[in-house]
C-alpha positions as CSV (number, residue, x, y, z in Angstrom):
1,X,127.4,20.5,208.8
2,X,126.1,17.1,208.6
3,X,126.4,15.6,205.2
4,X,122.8,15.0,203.4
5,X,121.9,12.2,201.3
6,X,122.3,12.9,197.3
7,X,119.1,12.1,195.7
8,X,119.9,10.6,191.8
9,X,119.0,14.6,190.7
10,X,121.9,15.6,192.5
11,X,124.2,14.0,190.5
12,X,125.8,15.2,186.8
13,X,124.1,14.0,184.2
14,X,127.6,12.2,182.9
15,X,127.4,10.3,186.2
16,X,123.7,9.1,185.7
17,X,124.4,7.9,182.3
18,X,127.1,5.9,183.1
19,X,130.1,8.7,182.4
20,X,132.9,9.3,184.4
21,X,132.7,8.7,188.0
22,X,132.5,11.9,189.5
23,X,132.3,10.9,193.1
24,X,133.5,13.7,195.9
25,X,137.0,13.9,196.3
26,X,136.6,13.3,200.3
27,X,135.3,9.6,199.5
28,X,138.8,8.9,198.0
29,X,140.5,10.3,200.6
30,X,143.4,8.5,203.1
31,X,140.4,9.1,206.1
32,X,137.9,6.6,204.1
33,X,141.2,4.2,204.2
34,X,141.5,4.4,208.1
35,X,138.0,4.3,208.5
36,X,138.1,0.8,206.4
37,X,140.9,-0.2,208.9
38,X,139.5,0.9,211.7
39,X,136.5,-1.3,211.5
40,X,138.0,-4.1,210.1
41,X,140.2,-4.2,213.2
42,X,137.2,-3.9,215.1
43,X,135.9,-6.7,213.4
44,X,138.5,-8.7,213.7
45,X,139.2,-8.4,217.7
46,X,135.7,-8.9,217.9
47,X,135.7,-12.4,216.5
48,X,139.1,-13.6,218.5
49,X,137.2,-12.1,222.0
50,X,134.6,-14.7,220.9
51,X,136.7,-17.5,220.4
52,X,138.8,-16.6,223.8
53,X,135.8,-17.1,225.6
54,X,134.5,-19.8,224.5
55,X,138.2,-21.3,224.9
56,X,137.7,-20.3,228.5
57,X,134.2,-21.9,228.9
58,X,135.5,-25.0,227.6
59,X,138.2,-25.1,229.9
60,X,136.2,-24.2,232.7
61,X,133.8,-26.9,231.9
62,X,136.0,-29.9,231.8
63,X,137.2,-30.7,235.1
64,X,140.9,-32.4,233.8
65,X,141.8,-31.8,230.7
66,X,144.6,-34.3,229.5
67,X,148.0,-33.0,229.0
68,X,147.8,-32.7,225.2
69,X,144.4,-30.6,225.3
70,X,145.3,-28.6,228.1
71,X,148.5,-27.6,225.9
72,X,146.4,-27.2,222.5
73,X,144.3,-24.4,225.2
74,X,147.1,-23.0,226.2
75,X,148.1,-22.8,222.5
76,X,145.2,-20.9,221.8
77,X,145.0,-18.7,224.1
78,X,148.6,-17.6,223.2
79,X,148.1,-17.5,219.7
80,X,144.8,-14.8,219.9
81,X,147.0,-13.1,222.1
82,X,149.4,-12.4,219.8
83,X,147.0,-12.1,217.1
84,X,145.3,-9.1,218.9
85,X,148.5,-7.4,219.3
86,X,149.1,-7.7,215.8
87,X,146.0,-6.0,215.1
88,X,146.4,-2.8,217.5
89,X,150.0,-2.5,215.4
90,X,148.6,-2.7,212.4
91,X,146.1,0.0,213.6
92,X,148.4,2.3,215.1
93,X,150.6,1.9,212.0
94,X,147.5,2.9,209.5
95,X,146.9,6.0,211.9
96,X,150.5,6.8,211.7
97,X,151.2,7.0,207.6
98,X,147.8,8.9,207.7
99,X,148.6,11.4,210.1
100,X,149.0,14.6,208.3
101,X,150.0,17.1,211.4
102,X,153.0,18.7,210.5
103,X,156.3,17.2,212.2
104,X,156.5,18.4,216.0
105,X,160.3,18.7,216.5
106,X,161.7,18.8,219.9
107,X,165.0,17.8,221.3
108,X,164.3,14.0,222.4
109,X,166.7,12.5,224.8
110,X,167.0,9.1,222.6
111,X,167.8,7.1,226.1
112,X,164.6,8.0,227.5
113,X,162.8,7.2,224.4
114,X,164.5,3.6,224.2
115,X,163.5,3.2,227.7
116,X,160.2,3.5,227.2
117,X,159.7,1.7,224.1
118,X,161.3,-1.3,226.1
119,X,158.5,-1.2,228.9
120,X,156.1,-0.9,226.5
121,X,156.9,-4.2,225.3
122,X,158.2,-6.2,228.1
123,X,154.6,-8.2,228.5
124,X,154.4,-8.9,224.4
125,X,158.1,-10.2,224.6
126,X,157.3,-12.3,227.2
127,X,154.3,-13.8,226.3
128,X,156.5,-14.5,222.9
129,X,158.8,-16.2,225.6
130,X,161.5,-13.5,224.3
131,X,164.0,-11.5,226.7
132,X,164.1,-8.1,226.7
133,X,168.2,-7.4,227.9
134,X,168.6,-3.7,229.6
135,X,169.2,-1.0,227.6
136,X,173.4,-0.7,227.3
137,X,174.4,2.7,226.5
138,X,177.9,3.5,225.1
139,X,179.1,6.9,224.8
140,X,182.9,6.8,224.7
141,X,183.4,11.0,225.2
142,X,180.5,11.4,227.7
143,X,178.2,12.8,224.8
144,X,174.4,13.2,225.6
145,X,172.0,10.8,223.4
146,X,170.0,14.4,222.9
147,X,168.8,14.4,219.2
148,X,166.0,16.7,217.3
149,X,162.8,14.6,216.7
150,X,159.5,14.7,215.7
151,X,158.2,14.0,218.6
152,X,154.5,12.9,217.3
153,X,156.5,10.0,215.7
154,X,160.3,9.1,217.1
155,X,158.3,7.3,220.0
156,X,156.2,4.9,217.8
157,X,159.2,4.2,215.5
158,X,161.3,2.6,218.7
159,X,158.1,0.6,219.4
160,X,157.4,-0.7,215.8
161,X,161.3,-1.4,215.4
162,X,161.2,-3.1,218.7
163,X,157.8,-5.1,217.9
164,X,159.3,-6.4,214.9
165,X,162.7,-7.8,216.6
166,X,160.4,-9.5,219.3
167,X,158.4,-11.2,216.4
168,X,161.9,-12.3,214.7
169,X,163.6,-14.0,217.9
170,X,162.8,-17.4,218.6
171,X,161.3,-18.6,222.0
172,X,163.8,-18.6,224.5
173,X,166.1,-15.8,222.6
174,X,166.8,-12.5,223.0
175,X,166.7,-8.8,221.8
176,X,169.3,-6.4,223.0
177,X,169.3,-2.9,222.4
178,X,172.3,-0.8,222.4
179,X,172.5,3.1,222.3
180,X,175.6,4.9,221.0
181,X,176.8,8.7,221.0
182,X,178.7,9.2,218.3
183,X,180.1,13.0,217.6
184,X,177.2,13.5,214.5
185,X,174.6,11.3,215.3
186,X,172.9,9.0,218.2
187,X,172.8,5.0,216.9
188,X,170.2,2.9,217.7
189,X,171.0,-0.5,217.4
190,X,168.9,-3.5,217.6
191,X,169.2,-7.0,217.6
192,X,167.4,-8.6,214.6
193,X,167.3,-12.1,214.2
194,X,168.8,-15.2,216.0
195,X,172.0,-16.2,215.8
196,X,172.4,-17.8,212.1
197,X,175.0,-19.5,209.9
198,X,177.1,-17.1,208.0
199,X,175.7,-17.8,204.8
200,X,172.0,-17.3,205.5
201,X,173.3,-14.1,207.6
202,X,174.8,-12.8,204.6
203,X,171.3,-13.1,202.1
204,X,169.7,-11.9,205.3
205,X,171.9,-8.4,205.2
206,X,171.8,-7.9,201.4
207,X,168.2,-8.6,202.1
208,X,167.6,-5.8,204.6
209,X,170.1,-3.7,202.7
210,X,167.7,-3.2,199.2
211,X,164.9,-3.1,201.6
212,X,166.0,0.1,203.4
213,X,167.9,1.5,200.3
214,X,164.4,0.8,198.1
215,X,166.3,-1.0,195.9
216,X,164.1,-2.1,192.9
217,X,164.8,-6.0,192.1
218,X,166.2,-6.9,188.7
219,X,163.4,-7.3,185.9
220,X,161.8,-10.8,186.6
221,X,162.7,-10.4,190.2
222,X,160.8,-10.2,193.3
223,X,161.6,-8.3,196.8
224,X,160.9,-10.6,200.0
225,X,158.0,-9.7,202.2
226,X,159.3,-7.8,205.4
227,X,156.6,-7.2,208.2
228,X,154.7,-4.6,208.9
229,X,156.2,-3.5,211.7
230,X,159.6,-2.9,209.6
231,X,157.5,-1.1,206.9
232,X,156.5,1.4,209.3
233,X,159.2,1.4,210.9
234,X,161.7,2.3,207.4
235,X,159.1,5.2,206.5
236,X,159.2,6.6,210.1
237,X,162.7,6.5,210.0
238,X,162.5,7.9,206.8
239,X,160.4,10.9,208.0
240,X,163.0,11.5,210.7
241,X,165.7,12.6,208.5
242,X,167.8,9.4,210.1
243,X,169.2,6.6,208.3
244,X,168.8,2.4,209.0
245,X,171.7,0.0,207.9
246,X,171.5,-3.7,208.3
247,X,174.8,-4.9,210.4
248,X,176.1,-7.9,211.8
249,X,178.0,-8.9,215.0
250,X,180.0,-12.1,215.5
251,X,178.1,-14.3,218.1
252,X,179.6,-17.8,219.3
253,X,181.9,-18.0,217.0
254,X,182.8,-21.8,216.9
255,X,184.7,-24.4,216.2
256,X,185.9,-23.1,212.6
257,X,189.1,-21.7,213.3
258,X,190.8,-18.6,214.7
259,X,188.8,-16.4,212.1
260,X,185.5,-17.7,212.7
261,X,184.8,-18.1,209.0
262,X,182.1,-21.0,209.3
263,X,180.7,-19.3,212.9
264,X,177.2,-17.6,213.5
265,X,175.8,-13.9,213.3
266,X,173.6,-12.0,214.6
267,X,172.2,-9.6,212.5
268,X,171.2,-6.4,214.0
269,X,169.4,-2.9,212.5
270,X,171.1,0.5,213.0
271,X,169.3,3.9,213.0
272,X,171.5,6.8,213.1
273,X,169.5,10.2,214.3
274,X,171.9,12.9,213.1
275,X,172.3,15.6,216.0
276,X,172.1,18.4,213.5
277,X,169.0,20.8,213.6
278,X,166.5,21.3,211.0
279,X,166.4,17.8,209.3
280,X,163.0,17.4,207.7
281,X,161.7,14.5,206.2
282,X,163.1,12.3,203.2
């Protein structure tokens, strides 16, 4: 039935005179949250179509547009591109912590799943002017890459995890993704960041490492901002019984010696889906 409008009668007398809030539980609810979100979003994609078109009109309406300008355009236009992607994530994320359907496991062939978070996001990592390498699957004794999932939720975690490696790279970079059968689990690992100097690689693991073990910072302390992407992504992972680590690869190792002390790292995330049954959520 179609909620009525409370006339001031309605209302406890505590409420009327200023006593304890006793507004229905439903207005607090996570749905008046999504529905905040929802419009806000709206709201916000509304504004940037405006601004597109009127980026258009202008450059419709000049009939050269010097170098510079034409750049600055194409600047634009790039940046509300990526702004309105950022918004639909930020959407999909809300809708996703919300969602309160119990999980829908299902055996979930993590190759196929990779795959198709990678096509997904092709056109945003090239608008980013990022490269998307093939998928490289390793799996040493011929095991499948067959895990349980849930499988309302193993889909968008690839995709969020992928979004936020895109955003990391710089232009003209990379993101690799590499899938590994391992006898317990399937690992999903990901490129993170550019190649960086050892030292900032280093703060940039421990970093990632109290961030996925929800490590509390010493008193006076502060935790970095991560994006949004990766704070979906950890609680996703979270509620798929799997496990992220922060790792590192050597990459073009230099001129520092036969151990590459002073070379560069890439640092990569790792989710490992366990392949036993029955894993429910953190």
């Amino acid at each position: 039935m179609a909620d009525v409008p409370r006339t001031p009668d309605d209302f406890p007398a505590s409420s009327r005179d200023g006593g304890a809030c006793d507004a229905p539980l439903a207005v607090r609810s996570i749905g008046e949250v999504c529905a905040l979100i929802e419009q806000a979003a709206h709201d916000l994609r509304s504004s940037l179509n405006a601004i597109q078109s009127w980026s258009y009109v202008l450059d419709r309406s000049i009939e050269s547009l010097a170098a510079p300008a034409q750049r600055a355009l194409d600047g634009i236009r790039s940046g509300m591109q990526q702004q309105l992607a950022l918004i639909e994530e930020m959407e999909e994320g809300v809708q996703l912590l919300a969602d309160e359907r119990a999980s829908a496991w299902a055996q979930t062939d993590l190759r196929l799943a990779a795959e198709q978070a990678l096509g997904d996001k092709r056109a945003a990592a090239e608008a980013r002017g990022v490269m998307l390498a093939p998928l490289a699957c390793h799996s040493p004794d011929g095991a499948d890459f067959i895990v349980p999932g849930d499988s309302l939720r193993i889909e968008p975690l690839l995709r969020h995890l992928l979004v936020h490696c895109i955003w990391r790279a710089a232009a003209g970079g990379s993101v690799r993704v590499h899938l590994t059968a391992e006898a317990d689990s399937v690992k999903f690992r990901i490129t993170e960041s550019p190649p960086l100097e050892r030292t900032r690689g280093a703060t940039r693991l421990a970093t990632l490492t109290d961030f996925f073990g929800r490590r509390v910072p010493p008193e006076g302390g502060h935790s970095p901002r991560q994006s949004s992407a990766l704070l979906l992504t950890r609680r996703m992972v979270e509620l798929q019984g799997a496990t992220l680590a922060a790792e590192h690869e050597d990459c073009d190792a230099c001129d520092s010696g036969s151990d590459g002390a002073s070379g560069s790292v890439t640092v990569c995330i790792a989710v490992r889906f366990p392949r036993a049954a029955g894993v429910g959520p953190a």
